[in-house]
C-alpha positions in Angstrom: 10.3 -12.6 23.8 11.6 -9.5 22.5 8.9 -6.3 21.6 9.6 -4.6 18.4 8.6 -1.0 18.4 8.0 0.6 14.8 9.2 4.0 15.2 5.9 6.4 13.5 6.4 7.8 10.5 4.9 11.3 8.9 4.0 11.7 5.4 2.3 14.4 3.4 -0.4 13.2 1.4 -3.2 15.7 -0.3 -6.7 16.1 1.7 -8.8 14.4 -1.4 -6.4 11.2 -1.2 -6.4 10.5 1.6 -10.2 10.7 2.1 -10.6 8.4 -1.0 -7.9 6.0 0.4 -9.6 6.0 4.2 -12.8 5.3 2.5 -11.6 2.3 0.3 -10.0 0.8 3.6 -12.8 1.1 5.4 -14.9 -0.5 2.8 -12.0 -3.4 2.4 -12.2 -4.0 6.2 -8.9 -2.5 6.9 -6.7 0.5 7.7 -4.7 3.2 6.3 -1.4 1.6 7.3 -2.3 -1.8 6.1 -2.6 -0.3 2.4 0.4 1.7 2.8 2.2 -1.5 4.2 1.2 -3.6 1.4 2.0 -1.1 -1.1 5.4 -0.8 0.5 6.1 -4.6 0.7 5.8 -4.7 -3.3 7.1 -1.2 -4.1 10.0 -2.8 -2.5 10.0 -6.1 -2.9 10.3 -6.5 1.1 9.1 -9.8 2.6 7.3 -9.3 5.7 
């Protein structure tokens, strides 16, 4: 089976949203990346 490795990727995102948006992940059980992810997936209608 072949690895995939997902390069990381750097954003710039303003100190009171991305406290507010680590907060609300935390409180839905999940992470940064997963929001961004899902956000992503629709933004651009990308299957996963």
């Amino acid at each position: 089976m072949r690895t995939t490795h997902t390069p990381p990727r750097s954003i710039r995102v303003p100190d009171e949203v991305w406290d507010a948006a680590k907060a609300e992940a935390e409180r839905r059980g999940e992470t940064v990346t997963d929001a961004v992810l899902r956000f992503l997936r629709r933004y651009s209608k990308t299957p996963r």
